[in-house]
Backbone as CSV, one residue per row, in Angstrom:
resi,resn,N_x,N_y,N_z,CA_x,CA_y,CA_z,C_x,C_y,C_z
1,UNK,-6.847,3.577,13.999,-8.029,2.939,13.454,-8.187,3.311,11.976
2,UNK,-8.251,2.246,11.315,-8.898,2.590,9.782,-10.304,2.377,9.443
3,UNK,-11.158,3.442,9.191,-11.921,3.411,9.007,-12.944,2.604,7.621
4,UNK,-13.414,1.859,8.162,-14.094,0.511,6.945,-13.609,-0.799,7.281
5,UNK,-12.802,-1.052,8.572,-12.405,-1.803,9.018,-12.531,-2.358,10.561
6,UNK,-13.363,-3.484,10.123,-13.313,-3.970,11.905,-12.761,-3.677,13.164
7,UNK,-12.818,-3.689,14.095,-12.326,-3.684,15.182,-11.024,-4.534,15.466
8,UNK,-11.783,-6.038,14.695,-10.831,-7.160,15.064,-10.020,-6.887,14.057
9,UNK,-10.206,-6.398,12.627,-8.778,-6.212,11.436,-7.903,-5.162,11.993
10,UNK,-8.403,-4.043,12.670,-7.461,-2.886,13.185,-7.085,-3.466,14.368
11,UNK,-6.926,-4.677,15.307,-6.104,-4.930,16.264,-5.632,-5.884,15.633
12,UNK,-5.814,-6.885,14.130,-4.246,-7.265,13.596,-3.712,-6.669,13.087
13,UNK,-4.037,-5.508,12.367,-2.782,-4.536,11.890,-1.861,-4.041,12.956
14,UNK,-2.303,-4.114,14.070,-1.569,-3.397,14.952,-1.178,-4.185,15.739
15,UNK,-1.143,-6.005,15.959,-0.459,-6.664,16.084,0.805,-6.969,15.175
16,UNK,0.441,-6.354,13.687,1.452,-6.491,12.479,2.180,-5.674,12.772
17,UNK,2.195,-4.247,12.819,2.836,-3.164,13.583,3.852,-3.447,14.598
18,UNK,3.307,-4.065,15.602,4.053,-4.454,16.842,5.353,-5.549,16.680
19,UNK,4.463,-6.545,15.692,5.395,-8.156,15.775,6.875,-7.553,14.435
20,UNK,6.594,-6.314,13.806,7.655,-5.994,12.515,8.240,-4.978,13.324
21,UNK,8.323,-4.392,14.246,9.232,-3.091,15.192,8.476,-1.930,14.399
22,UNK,7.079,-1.919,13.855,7.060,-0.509,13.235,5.830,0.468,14.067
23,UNK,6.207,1.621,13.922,5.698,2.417,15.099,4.101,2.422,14.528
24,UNK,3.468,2.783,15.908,2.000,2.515,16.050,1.494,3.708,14.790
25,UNK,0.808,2.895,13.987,-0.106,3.639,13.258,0.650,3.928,12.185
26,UNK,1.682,3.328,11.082,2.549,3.268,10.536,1.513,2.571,8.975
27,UNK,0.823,1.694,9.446,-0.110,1.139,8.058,-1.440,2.396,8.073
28,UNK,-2.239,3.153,9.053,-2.403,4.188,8.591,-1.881,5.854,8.004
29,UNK,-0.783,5.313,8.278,0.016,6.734,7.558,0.498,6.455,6.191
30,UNK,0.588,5.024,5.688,0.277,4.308,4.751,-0.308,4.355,3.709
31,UNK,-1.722,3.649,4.464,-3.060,4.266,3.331,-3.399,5.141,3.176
32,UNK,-2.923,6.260,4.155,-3.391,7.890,3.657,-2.462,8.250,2.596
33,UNK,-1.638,7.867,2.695,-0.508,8.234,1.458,-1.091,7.613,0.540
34,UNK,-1.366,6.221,0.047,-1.353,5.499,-1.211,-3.065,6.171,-1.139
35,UNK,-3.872,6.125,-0.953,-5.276,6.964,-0.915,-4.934,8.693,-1.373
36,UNK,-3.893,9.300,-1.194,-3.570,10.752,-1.485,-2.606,10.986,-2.705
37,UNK,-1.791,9.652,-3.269,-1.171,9.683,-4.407,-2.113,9.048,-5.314
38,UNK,-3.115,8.052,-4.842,-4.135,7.643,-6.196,-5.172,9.161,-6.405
39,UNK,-5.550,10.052,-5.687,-6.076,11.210,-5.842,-5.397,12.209,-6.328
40,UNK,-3.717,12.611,-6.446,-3.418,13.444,-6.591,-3.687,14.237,-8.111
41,UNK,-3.882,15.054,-8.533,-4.653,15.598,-10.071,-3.184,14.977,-10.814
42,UNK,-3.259,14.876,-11.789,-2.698,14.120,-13.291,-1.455,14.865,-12.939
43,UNK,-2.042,15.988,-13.359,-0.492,16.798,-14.014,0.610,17.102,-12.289
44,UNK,0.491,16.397,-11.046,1.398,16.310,-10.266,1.679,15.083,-10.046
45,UNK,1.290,14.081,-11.219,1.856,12.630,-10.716,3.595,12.590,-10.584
46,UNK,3.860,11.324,-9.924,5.106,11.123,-9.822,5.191,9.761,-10.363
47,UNK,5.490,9.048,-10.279,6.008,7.384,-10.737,5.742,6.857,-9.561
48,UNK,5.076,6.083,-9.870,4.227,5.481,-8.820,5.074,3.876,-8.094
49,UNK,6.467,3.502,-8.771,6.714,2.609,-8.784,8.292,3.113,-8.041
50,UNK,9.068,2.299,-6.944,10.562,2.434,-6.304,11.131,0.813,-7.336
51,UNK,12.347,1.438,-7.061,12.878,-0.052,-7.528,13.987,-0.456,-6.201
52,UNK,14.062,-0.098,-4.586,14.670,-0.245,-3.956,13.776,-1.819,-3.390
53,UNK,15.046,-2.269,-2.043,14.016,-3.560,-1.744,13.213,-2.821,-0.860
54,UNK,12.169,-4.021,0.038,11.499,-3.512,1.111,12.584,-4.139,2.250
55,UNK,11.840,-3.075,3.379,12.992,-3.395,4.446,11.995,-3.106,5.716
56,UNK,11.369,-3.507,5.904,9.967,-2.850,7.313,10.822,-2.213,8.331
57,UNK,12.115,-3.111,8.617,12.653,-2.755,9.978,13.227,-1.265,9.748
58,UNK,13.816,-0.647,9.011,14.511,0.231,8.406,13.383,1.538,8.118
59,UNK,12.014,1.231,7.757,11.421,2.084,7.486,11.779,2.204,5.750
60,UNK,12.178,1.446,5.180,12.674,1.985,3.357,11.583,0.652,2.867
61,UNK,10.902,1.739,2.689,9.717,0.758,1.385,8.976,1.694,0.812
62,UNK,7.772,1.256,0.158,7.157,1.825,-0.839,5.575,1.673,0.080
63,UNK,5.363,2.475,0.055,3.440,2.656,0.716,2.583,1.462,0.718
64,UNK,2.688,1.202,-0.218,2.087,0.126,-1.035,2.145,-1.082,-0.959
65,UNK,3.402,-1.493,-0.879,4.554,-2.666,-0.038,3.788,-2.947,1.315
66,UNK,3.965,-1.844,2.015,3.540,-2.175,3.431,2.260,-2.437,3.644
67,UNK,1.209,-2.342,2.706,0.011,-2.180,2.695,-0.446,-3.709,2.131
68,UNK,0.636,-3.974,1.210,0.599,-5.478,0.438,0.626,-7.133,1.735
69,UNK,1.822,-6.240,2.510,2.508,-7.398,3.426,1.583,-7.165,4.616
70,UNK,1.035,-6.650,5.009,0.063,-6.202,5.686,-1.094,-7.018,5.361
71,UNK,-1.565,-7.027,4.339,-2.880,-7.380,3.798,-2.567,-8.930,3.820
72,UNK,-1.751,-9.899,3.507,-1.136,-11.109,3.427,-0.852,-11.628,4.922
73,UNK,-0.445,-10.810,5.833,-0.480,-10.910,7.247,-1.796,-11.437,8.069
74,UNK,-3.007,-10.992,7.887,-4.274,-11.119,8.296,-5.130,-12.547,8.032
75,UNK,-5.873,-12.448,8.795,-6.938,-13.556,8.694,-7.230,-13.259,7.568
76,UNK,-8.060,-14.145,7.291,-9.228,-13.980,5.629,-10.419,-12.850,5.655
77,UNK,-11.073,-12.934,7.105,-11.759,-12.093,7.077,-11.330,-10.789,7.123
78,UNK,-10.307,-10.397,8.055,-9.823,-9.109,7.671,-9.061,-8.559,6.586
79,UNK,-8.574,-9.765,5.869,-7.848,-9.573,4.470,-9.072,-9.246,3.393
80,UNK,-10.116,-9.768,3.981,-11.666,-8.765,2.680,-11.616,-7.495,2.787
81,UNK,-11.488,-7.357,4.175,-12.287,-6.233,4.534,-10.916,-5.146,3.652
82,UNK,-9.547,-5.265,4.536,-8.558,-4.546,4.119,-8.843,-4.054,2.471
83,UNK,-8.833,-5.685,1.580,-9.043,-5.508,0.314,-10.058,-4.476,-0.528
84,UNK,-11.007,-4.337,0.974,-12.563,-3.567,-0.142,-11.533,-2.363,0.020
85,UNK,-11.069,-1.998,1.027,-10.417,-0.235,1.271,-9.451,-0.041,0.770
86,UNK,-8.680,-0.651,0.674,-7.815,-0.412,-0.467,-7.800,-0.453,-1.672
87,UNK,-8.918,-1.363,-2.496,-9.187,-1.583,-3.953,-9.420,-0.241,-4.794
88,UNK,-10.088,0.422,-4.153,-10.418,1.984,-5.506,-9.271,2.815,-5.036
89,UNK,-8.161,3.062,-4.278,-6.975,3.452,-4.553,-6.393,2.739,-5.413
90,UNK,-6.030,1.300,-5.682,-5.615,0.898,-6.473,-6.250,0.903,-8.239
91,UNK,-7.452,0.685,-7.950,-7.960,0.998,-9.135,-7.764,2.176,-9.881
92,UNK,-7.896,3.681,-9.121,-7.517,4.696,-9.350,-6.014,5.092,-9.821
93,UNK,-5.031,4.222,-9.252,-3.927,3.893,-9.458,-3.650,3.525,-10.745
94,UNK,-4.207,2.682,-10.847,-3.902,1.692,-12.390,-4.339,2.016,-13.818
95,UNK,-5.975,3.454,-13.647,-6.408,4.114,-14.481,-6.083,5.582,-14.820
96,UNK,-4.984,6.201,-13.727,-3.961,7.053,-14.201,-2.625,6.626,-14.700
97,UNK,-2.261,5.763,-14.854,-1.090,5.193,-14.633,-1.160,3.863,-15.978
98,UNK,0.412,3.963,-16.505,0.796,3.043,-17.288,1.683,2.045,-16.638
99,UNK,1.690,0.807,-17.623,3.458,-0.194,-17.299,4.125,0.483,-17.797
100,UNK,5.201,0.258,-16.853,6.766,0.788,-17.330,7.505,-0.449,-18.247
101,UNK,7.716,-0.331,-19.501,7.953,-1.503,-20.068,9.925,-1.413,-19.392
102,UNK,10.097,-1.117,-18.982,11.513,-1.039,-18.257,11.585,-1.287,-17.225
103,UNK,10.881,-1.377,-16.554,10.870,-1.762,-15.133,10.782,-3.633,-14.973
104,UNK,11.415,-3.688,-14.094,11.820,-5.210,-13.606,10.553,-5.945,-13.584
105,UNK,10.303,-6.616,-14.138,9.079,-7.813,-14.238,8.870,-8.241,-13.010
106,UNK,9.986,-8.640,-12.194,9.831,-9.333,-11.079,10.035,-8.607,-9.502
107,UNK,9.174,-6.976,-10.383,8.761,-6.650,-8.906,7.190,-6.421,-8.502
108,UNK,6.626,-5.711,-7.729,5.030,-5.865,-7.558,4.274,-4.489,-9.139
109,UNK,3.199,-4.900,-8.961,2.838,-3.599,-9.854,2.760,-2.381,-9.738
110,UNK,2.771,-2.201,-8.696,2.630,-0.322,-8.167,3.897,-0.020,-8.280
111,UNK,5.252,-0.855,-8.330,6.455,-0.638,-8.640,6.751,0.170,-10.180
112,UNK,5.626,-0.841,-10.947,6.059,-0.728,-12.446,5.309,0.186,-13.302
113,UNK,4.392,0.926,-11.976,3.640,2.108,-13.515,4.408,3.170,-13.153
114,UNK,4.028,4.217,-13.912,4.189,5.632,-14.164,2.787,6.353,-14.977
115,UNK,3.231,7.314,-14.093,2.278,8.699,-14.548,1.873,8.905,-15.558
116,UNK,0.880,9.281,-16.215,0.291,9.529,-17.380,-0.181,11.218,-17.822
């Protein structure tokens, strides 16, 4: 269960879970991560951005990724709700954090910052 989120949005995430082979509770181990790297203090940032692909089945992605395809997965109404709980990680994200003017244009943005 994620908390700030419906009943009915936490049984499509976990229909999303189910219908991609990924183990139960896989988008909350997720947002605790991308919620614990937008908090982490300055001076232990890391680069907030992979340049590998996503791969759900494999388990090789980026926090963020899964949280993206996830959020795009859902009804509208649970795609608000997702959006309010995830937005001030991202925001927090984007106000520690620069573009990587090197990084591939044509990947998502949490790909392309770095630490400040």
């Amino acid at each position: 269960m994620i908390r700030g989120l419906s009943t009915s949005a936490n049984r499509q995430i976990t229909a999303f879970e189910r219908g991609h082979g990924l183990p139960a509770g896989e988008f909350a181990h997720a947002s605790r991560r991308w919620n614990a790297d937008a908090r982490r203090p300055r001076e232990n940032a890391d680069r907030f951005y992979e340049r590998d692909d996503t791969d759900l089945r494999n388990g090789d992605y980026h926090v963020r990724t899964l949280l993206e395809i996830t959020l795009h997965a859902l009804r509208s109404k649970a795609r608000r709700e997702l959006s309010a709980v995830i937005g001030p990680a991202d925001e927090r994200v984007l106000d520690r954090t620069l573009n990587n003017p090197f990084a591939p244009q044509d990947v998502a943005w949490w790909m392309r910052r770095i630490g400040v």
